[in-house]
N, CA, C and O atoms as a printed pandas DataFrame, in Angstrom:
     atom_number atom_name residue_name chain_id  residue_number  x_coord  y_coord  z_coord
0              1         N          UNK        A               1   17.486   -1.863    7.899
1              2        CA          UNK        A               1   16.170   -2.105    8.425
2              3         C          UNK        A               1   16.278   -3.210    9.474
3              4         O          UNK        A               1   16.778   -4.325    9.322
4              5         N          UNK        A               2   15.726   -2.697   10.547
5              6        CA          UNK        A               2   16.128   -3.811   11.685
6              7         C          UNK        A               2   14.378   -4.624   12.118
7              8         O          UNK        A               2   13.700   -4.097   13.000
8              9         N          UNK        A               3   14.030   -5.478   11.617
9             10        CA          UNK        A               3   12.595   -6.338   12.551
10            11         C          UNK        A               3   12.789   -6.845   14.402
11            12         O          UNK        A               3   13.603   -7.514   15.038
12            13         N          UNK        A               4   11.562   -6.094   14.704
13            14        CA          UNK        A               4   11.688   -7.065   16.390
14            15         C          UNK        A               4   10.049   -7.558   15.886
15            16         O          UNK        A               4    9.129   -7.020   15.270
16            17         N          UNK        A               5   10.292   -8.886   16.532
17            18        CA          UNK        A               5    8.877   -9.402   17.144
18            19         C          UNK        A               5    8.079   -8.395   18.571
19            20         O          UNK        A               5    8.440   -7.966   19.667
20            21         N          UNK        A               6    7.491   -8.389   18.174
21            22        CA          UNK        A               6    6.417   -7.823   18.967
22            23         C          UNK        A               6    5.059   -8.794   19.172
23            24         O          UNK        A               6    4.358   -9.285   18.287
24            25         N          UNK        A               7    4.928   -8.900   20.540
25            26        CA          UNK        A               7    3.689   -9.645   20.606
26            27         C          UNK        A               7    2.289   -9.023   20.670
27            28         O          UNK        A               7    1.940   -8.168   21.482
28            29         N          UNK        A               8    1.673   -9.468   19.881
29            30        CA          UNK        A               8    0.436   -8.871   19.486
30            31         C          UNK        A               8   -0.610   -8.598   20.574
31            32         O          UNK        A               8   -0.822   -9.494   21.392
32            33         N          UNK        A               9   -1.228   -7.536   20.651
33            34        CA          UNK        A               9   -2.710   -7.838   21.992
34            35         C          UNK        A               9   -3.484   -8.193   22.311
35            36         O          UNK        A               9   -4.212   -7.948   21.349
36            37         N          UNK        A              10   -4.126   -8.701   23.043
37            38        CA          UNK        A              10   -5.440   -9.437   22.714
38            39         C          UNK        A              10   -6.538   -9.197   23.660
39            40         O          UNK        A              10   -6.417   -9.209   24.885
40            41         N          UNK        A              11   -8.080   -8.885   22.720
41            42        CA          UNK        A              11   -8.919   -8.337   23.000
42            43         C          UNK        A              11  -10.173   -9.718   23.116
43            44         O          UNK        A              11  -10.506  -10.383   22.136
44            45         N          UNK        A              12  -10.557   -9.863   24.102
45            46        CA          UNK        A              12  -11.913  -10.411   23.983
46            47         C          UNK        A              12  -12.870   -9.186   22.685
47            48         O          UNK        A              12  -12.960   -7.971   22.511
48            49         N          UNK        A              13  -13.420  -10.479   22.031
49            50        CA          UNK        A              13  -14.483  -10.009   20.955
50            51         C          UNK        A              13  -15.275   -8.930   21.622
51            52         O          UNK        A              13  -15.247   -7.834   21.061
52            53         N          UNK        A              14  -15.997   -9.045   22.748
53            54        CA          UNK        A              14  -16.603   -7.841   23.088
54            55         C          UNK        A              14  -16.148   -6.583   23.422
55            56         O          UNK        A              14  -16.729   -5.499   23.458
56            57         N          UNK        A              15  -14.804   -6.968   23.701
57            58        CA          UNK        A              15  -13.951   -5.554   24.158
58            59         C          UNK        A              15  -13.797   -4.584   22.922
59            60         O          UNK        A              15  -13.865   -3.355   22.889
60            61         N          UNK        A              16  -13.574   -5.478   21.941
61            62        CA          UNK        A              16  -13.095   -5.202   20.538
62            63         C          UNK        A              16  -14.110   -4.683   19.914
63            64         O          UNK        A              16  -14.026   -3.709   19.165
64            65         N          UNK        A              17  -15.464   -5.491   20.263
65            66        CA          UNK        A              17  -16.576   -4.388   19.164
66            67         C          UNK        A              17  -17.047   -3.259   19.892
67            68         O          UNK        A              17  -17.748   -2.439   19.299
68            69         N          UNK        A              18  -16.632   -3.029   21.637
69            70        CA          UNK        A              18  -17.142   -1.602   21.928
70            71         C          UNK        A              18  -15.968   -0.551   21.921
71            72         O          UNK        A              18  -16.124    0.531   22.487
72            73         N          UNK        A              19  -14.391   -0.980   21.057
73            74        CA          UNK        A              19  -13.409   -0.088   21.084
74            75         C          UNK        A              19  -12.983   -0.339   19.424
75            76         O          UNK        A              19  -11.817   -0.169   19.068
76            77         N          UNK        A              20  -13.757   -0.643   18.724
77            78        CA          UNK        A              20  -13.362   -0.989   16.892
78            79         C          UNK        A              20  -12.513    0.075   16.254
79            80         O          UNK        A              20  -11.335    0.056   15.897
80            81         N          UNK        A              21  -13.430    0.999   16.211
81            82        CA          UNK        A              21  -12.694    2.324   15.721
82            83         C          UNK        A              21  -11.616    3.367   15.975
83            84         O          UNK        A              21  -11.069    4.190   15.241
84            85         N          UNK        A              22  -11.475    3.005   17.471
85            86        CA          UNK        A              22  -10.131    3.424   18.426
86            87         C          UNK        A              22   -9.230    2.578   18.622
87            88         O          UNK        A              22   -8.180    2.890   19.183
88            89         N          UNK        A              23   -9.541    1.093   18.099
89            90        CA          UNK        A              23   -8.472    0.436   18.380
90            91         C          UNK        A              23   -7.935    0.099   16.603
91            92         O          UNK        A              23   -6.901   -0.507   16.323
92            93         N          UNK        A              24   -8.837    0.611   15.674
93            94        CA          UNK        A              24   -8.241    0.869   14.413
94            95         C          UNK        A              24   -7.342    1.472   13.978
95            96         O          UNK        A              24   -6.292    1.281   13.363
96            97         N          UNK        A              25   -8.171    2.595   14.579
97            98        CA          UNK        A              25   -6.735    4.114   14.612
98            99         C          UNK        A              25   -5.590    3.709   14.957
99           100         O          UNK        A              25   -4.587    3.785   14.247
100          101         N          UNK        A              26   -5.637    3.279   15.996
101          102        CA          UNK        A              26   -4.192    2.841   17.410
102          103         C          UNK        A              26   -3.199    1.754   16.196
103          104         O          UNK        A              26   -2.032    2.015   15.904
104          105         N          UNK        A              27   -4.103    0.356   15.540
105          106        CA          UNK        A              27   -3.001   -0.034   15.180
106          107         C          UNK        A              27   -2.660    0.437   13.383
107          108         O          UNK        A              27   -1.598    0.092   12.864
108          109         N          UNK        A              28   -3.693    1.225   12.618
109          110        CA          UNK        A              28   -2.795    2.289   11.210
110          111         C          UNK        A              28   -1.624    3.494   12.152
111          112         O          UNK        A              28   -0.644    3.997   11.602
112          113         N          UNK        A              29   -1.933    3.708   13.313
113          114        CA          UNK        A              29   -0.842    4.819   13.981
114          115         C          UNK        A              29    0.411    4.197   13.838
115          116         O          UNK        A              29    1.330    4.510   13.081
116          117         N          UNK        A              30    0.331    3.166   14.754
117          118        CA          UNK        A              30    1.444    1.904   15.704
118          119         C          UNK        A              30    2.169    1.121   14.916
119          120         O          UNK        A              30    3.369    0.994   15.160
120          121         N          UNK        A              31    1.605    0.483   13.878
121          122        CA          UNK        A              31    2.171   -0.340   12.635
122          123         C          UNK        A              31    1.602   -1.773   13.672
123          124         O          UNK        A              31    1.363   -2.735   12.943
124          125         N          UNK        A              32    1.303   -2.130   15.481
125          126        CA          UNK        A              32    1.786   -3.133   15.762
126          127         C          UNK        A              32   -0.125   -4.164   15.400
127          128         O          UNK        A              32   -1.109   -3.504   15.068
128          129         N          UNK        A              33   -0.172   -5.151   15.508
129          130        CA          UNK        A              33   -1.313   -6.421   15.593
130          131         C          UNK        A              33   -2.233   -6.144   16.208
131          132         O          UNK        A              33   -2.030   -5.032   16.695
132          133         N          UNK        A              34   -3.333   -6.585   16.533
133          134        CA          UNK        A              34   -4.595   -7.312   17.739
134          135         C          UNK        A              34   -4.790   -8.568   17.514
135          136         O          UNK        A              34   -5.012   -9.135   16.444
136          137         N          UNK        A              35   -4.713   -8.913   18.386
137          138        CA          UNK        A              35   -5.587  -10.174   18.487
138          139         C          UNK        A              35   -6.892  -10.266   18.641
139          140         O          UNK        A              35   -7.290   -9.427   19.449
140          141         N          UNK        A              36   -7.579  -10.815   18.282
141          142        CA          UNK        A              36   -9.375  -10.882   18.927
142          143         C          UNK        A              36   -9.787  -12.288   19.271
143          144         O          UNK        A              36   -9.691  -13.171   18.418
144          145         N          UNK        A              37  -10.281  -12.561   20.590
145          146        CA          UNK        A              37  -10.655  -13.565   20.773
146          147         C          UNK        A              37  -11.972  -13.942   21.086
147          148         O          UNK        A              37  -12.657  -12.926   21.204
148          149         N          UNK        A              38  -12.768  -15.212   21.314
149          150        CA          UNK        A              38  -13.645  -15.651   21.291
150          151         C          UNK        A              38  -13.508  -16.861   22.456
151          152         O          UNK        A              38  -12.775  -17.837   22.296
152          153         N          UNK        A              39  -14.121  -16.692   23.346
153          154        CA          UNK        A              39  -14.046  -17.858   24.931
154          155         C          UNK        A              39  -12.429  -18.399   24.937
155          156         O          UNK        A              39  -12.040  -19.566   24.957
156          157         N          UNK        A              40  -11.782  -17.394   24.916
157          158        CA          UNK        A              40  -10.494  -17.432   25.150
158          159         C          UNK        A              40   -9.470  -17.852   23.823
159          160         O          UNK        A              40   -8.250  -17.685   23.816
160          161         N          UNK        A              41  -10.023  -18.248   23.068
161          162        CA          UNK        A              41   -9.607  -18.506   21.511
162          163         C          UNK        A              41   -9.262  -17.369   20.476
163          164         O          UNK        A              41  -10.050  -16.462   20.206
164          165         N          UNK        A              42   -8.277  -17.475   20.042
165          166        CA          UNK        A              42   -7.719  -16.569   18.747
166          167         C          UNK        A              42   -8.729  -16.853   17.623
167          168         O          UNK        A              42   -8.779  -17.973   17.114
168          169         N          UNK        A              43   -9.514  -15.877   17.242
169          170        CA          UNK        A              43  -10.114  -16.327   15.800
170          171         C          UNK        A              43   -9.813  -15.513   14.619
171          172         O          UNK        A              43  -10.048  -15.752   13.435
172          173         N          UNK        A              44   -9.000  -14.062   15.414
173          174        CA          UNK        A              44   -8.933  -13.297   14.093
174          175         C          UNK        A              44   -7.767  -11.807   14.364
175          176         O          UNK        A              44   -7.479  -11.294   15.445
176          177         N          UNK        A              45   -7.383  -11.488   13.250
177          178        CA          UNK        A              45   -6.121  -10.754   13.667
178          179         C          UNK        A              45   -6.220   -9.736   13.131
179          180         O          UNK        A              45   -6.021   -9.990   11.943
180          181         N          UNK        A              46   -6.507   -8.144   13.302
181          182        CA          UNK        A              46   -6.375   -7.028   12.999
182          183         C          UNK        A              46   -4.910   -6.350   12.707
183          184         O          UNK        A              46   -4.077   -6.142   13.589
184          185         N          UNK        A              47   -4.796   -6.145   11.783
185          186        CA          UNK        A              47   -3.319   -5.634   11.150
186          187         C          UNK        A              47   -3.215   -4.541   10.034
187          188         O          UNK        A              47   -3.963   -4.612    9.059
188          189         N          UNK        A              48   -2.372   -3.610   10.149
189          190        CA          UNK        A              48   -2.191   -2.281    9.421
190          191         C          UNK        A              48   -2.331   -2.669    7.947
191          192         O          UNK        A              48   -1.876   -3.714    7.482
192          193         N          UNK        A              49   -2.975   -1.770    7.274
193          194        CA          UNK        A              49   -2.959   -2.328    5.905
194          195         C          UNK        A              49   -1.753   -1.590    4.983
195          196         O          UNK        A              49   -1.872   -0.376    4.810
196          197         N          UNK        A              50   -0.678   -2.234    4.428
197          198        CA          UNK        A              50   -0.303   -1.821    4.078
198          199         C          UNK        A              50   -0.539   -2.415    2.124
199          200         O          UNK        A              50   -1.280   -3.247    1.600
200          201         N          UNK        A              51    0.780   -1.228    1.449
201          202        CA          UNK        A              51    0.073   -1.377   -0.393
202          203         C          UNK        A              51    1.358   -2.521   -0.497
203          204         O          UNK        A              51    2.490   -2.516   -0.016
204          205         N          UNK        A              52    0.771   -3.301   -1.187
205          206        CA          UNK        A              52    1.414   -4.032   -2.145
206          207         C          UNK        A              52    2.599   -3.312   -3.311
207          208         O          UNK        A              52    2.130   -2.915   -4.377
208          209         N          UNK        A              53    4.189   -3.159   -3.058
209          210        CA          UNK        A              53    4.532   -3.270   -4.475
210          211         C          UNK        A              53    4.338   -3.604   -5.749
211          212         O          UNK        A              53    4.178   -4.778   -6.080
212          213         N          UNK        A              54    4.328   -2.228   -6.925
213          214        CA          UNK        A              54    4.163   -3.171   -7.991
214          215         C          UNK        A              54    5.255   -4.199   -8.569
215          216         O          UNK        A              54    4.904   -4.751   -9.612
216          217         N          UNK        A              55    6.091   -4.430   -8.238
217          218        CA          UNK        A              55    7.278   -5.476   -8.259
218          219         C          UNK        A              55    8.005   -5.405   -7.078
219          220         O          UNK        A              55    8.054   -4.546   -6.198
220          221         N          UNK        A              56    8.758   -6.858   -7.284
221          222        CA          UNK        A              56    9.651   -6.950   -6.365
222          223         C          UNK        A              56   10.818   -6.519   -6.443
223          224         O          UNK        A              56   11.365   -5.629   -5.791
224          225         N          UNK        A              57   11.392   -7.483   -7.656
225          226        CA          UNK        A              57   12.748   -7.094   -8.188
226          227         C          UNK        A              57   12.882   -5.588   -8.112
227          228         O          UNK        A              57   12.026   -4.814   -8.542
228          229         N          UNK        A              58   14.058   -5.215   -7.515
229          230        CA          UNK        A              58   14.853   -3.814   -7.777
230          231         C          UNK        A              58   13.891   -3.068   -6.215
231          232         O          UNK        A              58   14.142   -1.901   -5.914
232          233         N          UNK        A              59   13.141   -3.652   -5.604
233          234        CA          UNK        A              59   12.210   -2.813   -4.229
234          235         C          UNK        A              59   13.590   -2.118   -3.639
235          236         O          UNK        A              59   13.663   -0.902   -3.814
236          237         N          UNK        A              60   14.641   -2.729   -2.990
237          238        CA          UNK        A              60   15.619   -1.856   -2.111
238          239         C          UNK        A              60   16.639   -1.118   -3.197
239          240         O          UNK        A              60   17.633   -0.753   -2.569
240          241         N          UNK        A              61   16.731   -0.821   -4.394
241          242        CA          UNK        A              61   17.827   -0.122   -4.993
242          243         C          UNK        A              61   18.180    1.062   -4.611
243          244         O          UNK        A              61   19.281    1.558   -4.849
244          245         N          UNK        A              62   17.138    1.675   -3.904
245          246        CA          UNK        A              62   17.584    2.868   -3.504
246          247         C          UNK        A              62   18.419    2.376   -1.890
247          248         O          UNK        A              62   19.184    3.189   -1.373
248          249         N          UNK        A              63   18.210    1.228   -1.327
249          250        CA          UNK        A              63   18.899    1.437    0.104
250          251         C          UNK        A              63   20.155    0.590   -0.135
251          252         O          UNK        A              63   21.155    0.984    0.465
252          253         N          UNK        A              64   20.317   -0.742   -1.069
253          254        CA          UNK        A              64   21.535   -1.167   -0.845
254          255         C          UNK        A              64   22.499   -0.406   -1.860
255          256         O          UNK        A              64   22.254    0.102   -2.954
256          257         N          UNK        A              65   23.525   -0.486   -1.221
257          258        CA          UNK        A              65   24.904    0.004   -2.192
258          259         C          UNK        A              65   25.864   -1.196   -2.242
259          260         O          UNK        A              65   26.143   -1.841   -1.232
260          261         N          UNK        A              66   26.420   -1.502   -3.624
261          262        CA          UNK        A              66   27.124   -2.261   -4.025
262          263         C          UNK        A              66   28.460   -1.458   -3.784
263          264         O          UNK        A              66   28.649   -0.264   -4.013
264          265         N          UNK        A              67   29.516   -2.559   -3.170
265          266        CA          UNK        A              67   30.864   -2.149   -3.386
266          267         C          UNK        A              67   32.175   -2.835   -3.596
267          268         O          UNK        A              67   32.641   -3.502   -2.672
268          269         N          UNK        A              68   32.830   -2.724   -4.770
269          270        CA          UNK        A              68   33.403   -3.858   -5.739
270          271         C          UNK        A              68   32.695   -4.590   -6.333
271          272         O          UNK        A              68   31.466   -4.522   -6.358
272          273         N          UNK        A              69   33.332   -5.329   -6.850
273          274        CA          UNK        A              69   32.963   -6.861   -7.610
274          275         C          UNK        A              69   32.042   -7.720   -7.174
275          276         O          UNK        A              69   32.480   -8.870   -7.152
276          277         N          UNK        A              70   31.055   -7.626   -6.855
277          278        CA          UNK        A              70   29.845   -8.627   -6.149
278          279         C          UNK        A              70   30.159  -10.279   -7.095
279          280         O          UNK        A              70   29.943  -11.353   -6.534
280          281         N          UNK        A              71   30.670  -10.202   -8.523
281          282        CA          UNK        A              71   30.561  -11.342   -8.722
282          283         C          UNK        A              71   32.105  -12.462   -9.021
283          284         O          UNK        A              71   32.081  -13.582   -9.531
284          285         N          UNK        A              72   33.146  -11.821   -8.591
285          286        CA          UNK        A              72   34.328  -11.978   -8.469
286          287         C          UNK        A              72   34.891  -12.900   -7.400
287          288         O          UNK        A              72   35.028  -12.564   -6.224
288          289         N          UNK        A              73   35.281  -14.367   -8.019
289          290        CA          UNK        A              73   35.708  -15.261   -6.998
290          291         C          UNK        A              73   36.336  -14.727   -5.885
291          292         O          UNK        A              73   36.985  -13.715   -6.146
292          293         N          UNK        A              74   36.354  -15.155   -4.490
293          294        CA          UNK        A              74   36.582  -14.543   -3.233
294          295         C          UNK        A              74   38.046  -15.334   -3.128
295          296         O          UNK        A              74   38.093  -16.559   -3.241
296          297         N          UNK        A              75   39.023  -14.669   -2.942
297          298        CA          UNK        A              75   40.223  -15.250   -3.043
298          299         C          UNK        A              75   40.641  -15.934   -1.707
299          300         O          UNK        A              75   41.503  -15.315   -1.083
300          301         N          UNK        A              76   40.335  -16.728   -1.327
301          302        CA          UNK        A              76   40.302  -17.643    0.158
302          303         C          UNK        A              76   39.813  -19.144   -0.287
303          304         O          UNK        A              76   38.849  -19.471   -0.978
304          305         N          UNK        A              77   40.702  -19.849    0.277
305          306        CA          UNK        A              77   41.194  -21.397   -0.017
306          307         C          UNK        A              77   40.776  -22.250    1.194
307          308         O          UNK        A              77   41.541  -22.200    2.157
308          309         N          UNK        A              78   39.739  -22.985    1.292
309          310        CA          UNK        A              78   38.868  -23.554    2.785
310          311         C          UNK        A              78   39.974  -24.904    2.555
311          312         O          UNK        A              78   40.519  -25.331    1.537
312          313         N          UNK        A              79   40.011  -25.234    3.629
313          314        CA          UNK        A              79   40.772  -26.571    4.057
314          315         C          UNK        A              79   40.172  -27.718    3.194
315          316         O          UNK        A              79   40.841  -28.594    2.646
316          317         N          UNK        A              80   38.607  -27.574    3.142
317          318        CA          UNK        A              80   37.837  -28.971    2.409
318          319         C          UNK        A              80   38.368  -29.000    0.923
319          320         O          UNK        A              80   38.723  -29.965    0.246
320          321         N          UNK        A              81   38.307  -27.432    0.566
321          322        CA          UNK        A              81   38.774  -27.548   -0.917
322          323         C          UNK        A              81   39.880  -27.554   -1.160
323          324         O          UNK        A              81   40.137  -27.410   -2.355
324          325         N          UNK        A              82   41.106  -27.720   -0.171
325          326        CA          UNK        A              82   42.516  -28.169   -0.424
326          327         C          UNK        A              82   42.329  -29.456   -0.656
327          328         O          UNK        A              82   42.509  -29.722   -1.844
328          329         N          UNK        A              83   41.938  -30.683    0.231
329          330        CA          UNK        A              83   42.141  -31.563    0.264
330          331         C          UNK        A              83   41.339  -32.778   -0.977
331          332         O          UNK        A              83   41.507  -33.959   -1.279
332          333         N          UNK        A              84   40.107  -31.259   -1.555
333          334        CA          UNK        A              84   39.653  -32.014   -3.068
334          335         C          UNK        A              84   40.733  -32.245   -3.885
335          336         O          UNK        A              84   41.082  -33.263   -4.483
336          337         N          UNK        A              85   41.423  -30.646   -3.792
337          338        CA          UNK        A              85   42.731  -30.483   -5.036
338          339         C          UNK        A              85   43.741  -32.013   -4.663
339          340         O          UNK        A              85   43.826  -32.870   -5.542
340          341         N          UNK        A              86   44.291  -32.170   -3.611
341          342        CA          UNK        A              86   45.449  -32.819   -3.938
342          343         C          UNK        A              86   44.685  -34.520   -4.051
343          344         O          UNK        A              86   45.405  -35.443   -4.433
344          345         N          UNK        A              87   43.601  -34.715   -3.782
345          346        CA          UNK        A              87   42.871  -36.162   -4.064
346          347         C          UNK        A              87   42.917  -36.181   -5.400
347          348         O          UNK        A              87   43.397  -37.221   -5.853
348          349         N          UNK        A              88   42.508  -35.209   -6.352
349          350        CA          UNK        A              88   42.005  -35.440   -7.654
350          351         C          UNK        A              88   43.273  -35.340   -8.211
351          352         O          UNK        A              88   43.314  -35.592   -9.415
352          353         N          UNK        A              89   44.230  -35.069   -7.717
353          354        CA          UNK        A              89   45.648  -35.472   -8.842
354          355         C          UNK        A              89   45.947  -34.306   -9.736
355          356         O          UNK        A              89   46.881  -34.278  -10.537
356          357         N          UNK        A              90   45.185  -33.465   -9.561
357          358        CA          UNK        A              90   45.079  -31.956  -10.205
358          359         C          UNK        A              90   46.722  -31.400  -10.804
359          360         O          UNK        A              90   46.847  -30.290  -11.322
């Protein structure tokens, strides 16, 4: 799943209440924002409604795939943690 920002549009309030219902449609079609403004001010943001999951846990199981050992020390030795080993007399 890849996200881009997209910048949202913006409608003077009056534009917006003589295009409400066409510019409803446009953004449940589009997935994308409106903006609505007021003497040049943001006051309010029109956005696709989407449903709430009933949980979170387990939401992508169907898209990620595990492969190997996810919980199996990674066998690679960083320079910082050499130089713990031979300080501590190990």
């Amino acid at each position: 799943m890849v996200m881009t920002m997209v910048k949202a549009r913006t409608y003077k309030a009056s534009e917006f209440k003589a295009k409400c219902l066409q510019l409803m449609d446009e953004v449940a079609a589009t997935g994308s924002s409106i903006v609505i403004t007021k003497r040049g001010r943001p006051v309010s943001r029109l956005v696709p409604y989407r449903e709430k999951p009933d949980r979170v846990f387990g939401i992508d199981s169907d898209v990620i795939e595990i492969h190997g050992d996810i919980v199996a020390r990674v066998p690679v030795v960083w320079e910082a943690a050499e130089g713990v080993r031979e300080e501590s007399g190990g």
